[in-house]
ZASE-883795 format. One record per residue (C-alpha): residue number from 1; residue in one letter; chain; x, y, z. Coordinates in pm, 1 decimal. Example, Ala and Ser with C-alpha at 12.3 -4.5 7.8 and 13.67 -1.06 7.14 Angstrom:
BEGIN
+-----+-----+-------+----------+----------+----------+
|   n | res | chain |       xx |       yy |       zz |
+-----+-----+-------+----------+----------+----------+
|   1 |   A |     A |   1230.0 |   -450.0 |    780.0 |
|   2 |   S |     A |   1367.0 |   -106.0 |    714.0 |
+-----+-----+-------+----------+----------+----------+
//
This chain:
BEGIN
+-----+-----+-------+----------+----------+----------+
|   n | res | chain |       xx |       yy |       zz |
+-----+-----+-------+----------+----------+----------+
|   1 |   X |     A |  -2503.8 |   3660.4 |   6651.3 |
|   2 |   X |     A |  -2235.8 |   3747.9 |   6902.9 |
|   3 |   X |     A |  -1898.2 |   3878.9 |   6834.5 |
|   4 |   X |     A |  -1719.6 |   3521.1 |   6904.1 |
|   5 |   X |     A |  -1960.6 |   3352.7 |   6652.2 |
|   6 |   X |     A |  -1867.4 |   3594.2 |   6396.6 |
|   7 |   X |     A |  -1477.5 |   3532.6 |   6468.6 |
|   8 |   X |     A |  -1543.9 |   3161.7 |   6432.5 |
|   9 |   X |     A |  -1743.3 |   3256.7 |   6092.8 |
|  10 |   X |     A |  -1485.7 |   3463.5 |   5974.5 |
|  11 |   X |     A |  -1239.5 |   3195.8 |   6064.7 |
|  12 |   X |     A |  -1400.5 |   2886.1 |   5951.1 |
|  13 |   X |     A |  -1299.0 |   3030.3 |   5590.0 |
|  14 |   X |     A |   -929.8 |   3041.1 |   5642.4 |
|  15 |   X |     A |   -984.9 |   2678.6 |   5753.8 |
|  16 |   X |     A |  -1166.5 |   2608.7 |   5420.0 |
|  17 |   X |     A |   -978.5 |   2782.2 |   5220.0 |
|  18 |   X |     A |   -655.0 |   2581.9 |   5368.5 |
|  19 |   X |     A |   -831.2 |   2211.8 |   5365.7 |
|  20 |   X |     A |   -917.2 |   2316.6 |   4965.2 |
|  21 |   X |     A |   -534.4 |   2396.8 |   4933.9 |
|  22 |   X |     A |   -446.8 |   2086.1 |   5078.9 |
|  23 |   X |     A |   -696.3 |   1889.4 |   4847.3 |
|  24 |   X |     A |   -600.6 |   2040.3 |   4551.0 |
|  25 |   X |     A |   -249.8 |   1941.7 |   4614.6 |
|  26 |   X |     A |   -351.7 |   1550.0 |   4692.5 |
|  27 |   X |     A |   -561.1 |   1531.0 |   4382.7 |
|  28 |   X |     A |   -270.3 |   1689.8 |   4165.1 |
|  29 |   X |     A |   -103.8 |   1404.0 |   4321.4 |
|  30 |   X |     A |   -354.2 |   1116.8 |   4280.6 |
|  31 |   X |     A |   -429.4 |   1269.8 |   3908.0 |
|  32 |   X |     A |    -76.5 |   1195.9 |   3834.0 |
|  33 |   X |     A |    -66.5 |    895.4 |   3955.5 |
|  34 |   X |     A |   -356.0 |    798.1 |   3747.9 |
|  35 |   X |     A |   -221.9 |    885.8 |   3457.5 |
|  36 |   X |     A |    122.8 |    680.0 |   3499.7 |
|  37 |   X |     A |    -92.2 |    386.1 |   3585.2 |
|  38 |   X |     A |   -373.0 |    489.5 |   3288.8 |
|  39 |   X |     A |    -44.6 |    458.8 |   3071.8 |
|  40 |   X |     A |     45.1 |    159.2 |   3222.3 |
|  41 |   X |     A |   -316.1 |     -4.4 |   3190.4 |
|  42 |   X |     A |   -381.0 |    109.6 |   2783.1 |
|  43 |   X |     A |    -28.1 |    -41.5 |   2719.8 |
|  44 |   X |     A |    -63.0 |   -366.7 |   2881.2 |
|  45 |   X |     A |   -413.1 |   -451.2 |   2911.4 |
|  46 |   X |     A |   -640.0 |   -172.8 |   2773.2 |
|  47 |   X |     A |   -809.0 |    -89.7 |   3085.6 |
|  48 |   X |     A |   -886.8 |    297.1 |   3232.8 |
|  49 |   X |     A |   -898.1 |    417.0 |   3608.1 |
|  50 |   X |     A |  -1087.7 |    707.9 |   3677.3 |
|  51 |   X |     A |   -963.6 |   1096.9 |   3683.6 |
|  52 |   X |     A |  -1064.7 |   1215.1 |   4018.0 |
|  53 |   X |     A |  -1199.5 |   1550.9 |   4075.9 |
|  54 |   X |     A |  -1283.7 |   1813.4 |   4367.3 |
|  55 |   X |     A |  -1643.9 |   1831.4 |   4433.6 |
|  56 |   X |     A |  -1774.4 |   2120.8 |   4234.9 |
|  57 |   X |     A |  -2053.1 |   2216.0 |   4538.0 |
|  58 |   X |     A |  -1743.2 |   2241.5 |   4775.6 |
|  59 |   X |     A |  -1571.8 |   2470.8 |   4559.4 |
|  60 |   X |     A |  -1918.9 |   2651.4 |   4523.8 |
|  61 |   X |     A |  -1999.7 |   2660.0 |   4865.4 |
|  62 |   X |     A |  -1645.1 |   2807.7 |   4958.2 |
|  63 |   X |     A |  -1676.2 |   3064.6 |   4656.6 |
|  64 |   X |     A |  -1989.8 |   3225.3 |   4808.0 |
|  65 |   X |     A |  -1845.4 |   3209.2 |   5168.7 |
|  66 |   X |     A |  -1564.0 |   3421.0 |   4985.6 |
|  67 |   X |     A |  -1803.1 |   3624.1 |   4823.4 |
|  68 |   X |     A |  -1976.8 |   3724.5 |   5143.0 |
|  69 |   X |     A |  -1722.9 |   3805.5 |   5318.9 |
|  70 |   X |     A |  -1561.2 |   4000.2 |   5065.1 |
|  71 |   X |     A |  -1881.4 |   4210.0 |   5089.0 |
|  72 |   X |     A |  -1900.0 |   4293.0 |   5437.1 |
|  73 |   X |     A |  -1552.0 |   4353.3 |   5460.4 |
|  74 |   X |     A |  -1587.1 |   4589.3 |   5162.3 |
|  75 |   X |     A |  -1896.0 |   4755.9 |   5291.2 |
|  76 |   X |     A |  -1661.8 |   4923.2 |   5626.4 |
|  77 |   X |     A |  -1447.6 |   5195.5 |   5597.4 |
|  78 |   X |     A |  -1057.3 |   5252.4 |   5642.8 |
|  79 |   X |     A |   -856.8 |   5113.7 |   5804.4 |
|  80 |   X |     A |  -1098.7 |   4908.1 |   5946.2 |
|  81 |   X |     A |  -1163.5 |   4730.9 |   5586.8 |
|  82 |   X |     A |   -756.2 |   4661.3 |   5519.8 |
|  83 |   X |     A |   -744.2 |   4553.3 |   5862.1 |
|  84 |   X |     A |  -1000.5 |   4269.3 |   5827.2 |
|  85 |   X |     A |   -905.3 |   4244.4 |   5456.5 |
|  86 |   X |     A |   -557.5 |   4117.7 |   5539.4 |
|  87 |   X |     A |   -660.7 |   3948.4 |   5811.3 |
|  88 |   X |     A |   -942.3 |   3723.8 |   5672.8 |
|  89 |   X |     A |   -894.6 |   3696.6 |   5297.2 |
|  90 |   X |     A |   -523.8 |   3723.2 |   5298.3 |
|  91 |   X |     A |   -446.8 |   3509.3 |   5589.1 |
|  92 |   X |     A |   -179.2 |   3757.1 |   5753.4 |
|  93 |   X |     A |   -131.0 |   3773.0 |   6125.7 |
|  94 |   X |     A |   -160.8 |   4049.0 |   6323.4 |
|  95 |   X |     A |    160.9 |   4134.3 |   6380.4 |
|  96 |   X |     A |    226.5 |   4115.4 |   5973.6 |
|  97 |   X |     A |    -46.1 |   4336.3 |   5940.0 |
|  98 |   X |     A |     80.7 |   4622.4 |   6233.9 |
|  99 |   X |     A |    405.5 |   4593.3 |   5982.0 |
| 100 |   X |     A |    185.6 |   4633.4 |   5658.2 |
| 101 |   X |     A |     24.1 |   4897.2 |   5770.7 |
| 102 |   X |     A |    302.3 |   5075.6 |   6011.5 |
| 103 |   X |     A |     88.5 |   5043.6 |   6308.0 |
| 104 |   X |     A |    187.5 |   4883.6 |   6593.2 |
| 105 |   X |     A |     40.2 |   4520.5 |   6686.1 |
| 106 |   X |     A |   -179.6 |   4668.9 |   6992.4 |
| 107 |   X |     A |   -321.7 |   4942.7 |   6720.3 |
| 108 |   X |     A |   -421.9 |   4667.7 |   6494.0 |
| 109 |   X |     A |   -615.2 |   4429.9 |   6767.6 |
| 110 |   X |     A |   -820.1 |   4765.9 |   6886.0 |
| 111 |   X |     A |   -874.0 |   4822.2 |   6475.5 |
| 112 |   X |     A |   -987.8 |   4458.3 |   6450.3 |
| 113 |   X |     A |  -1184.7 |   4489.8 |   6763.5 |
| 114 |   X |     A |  -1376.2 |   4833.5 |   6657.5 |
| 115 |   X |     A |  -1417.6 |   4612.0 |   6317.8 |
| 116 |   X |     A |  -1581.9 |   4295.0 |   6446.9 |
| 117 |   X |     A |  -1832.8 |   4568.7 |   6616.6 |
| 118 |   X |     A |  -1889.0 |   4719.9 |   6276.3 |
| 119 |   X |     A |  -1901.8 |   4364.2 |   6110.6 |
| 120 |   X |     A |  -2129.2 |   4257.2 |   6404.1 |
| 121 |   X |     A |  -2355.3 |   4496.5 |   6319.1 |
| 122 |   X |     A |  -2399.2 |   4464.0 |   5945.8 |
| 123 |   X |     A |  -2444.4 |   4079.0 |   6028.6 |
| 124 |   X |     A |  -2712.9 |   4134.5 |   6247.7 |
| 125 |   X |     A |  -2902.2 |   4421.6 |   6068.8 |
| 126 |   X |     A |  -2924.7 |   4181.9 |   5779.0 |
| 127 |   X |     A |  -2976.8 |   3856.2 |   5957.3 |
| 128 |   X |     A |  -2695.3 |   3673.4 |   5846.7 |
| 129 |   X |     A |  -2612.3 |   3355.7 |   6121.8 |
| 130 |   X |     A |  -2392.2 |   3155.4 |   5834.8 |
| 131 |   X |     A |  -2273.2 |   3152.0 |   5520.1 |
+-----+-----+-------+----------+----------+----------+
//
């Protein structure tokens, strides 16, 4: 694995983590709806639509993704783990982070660079090409 692979791994959870967000919120939505027209049906004709639900394997798969990363990132030492911590679980940008952590924004790209090396690494030590 290269070190733009791993940036698109590392990435690829934000992305899932956002499209699961976004889900959620649509389902709260349809769920509602379901039940105002569940209502509706028992009332007037006895009849039941069905309760829709996020697929439990999705919500698995993006659990272990967490899960791994979590590890890795865990496994390096400071500041590199707080600056990939922030970065990939809590979604912050850079310059958020530099302001977190009172470095300054240039600091915290060199930080993230010296950390993708580290995570790099540990990827490819234990043969890990996807989560």
């Amino acid at each position: 694995m290269d070190k733009k692979k791993l940036k698109k791994l590392l990435d690829s959870y934000k992305f899932d983590s956002k499209y699961i967000a976004e889900k959620v919120t649509e389902l709260e939505h349809i769920n509602a709806q379901n039940k105002r027209i569940n209502n509706f049906m028992e009332e007037n004709q006895g009849f039941k639509t069905i309760d829709t639900q996020l697929d439990d394997k999705v919500m698995e798969q993006l659990l272990t993704k967490k899960q791994c990363i979590e590890f890795y990132i865990n496994s390096l030492d400071q500041p590199y783990k707080t600056v990939m911590y922030l970065k990939y679980l809590c979604f912050y940008t850079f310059d958020q982070i530099a302001n977190d952590m009172s470095y300054s924004t240039k600091r915290i790209y060199q930080l993230h660079s010296e950390a993708m090396d580290k995570l790099l690494e540990n990827f490819n030590k234990d043969n890990i090409t996807s989560f």
